[in-house]
C-alpha positions as YAML, in Angstrom:
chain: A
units: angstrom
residues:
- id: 1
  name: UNK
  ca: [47.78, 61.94, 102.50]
- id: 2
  name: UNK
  ca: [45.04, 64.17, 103.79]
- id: 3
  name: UNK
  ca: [44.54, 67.85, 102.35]
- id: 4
  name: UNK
  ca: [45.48, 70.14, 105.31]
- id: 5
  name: UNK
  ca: [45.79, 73.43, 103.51]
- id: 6
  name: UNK
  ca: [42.76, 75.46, 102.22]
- id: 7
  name: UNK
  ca: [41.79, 77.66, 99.51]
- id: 8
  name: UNK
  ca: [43.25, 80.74, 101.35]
- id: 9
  name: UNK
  ca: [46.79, 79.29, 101.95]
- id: 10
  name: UNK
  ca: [47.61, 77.77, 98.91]
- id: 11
  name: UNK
  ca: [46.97, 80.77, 97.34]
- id: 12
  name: UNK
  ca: [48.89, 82.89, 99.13]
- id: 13
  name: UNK
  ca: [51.82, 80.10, 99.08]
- id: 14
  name: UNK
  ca: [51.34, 80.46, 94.95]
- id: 15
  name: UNK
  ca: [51.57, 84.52, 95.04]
- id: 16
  name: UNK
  ca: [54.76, 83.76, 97.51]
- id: 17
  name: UNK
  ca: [56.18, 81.27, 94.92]
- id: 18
  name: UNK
  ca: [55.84, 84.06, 92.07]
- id: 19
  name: UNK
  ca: [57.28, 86.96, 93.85]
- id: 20
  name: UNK
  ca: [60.49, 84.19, 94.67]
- id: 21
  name: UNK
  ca: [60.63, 83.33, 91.65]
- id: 22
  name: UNK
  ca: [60.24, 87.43, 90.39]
- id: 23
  name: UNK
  ca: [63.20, 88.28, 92.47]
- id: 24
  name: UNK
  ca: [65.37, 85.77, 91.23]
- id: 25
  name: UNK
  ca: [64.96, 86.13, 87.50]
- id: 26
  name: UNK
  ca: [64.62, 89.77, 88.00]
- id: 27
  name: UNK
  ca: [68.31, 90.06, 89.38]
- id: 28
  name: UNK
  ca: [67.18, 91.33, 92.70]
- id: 29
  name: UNK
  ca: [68.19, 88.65, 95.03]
- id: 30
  name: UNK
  ca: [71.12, 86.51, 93.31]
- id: 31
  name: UNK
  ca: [73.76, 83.74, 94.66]
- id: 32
  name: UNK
  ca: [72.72, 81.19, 97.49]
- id: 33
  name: UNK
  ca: [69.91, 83.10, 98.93]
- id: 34
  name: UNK
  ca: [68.44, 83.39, 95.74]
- id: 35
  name: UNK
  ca: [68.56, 79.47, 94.58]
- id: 36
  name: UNK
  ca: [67.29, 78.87, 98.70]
- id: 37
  name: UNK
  ca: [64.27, 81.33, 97.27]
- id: 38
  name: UNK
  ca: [64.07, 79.34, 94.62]
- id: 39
  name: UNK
  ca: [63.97, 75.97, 95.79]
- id: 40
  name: UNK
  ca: [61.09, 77.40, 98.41]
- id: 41
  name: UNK
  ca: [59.36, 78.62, 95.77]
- id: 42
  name: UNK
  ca: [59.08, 75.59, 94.29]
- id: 43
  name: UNK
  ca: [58.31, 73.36, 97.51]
- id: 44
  name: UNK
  ca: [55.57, 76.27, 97.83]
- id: 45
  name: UNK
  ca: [53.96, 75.82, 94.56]
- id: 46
  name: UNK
  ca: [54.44, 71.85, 95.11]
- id: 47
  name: UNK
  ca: [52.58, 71.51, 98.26]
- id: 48
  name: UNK
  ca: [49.58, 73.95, 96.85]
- id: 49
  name: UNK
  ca: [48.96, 71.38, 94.00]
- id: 50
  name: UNK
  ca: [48.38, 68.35, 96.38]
- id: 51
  name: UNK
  ca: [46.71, 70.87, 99.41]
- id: 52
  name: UNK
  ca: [49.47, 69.08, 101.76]
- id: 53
  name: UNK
  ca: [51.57, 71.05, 103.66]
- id: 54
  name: UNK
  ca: [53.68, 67.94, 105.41]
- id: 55
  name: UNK
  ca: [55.45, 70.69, 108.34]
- id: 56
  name: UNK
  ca: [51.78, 71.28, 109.52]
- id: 57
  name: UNK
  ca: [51.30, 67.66, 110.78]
- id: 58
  name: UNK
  ca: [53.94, 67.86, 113.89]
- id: 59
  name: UNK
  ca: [51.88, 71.46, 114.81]
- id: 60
  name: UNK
  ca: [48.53, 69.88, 114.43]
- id: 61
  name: UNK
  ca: [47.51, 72.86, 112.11]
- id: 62
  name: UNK
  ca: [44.98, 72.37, 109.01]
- id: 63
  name: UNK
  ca: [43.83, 75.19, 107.22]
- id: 64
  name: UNK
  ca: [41.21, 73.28, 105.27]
- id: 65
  name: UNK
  ca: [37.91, 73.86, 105.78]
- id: 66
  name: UNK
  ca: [35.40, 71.48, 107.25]
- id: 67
  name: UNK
  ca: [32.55, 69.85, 105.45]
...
């Protein structure tokens, strides 16, 4: 498993994750959509600890720098 997200987009996937995660426990957004929210936030902060985003493989994309 190659890193194929950079610095940038992992943390913008985190701050993403936290606002989720902000609307749920905050009451905001409740019911399905809210668990969905959730559950992405999760899969968000998941793929931002291992820099491997496995939907950008099919598209070719890497936002990881090269050294």
């Amino acid at each position: 498993m190659k890193a194929n997200m950079g610095n940038t987009d992992r943390i913008i996937r985190v701050i993403v994750a936290v606002l989720f995660a902000g609307l749920y426990f905050g009451g905001i957004v409740e019911g399905t959509v809210g668990l969905i929210l959730l559950i992405l936030g999760a899969v968000f902060v998941l793929t931002s600890l291992v820099s491997f985003c496995p939907l950008y493989l099919p598209f070719g994309l890497n936002t990881c720098k090269k050294a």
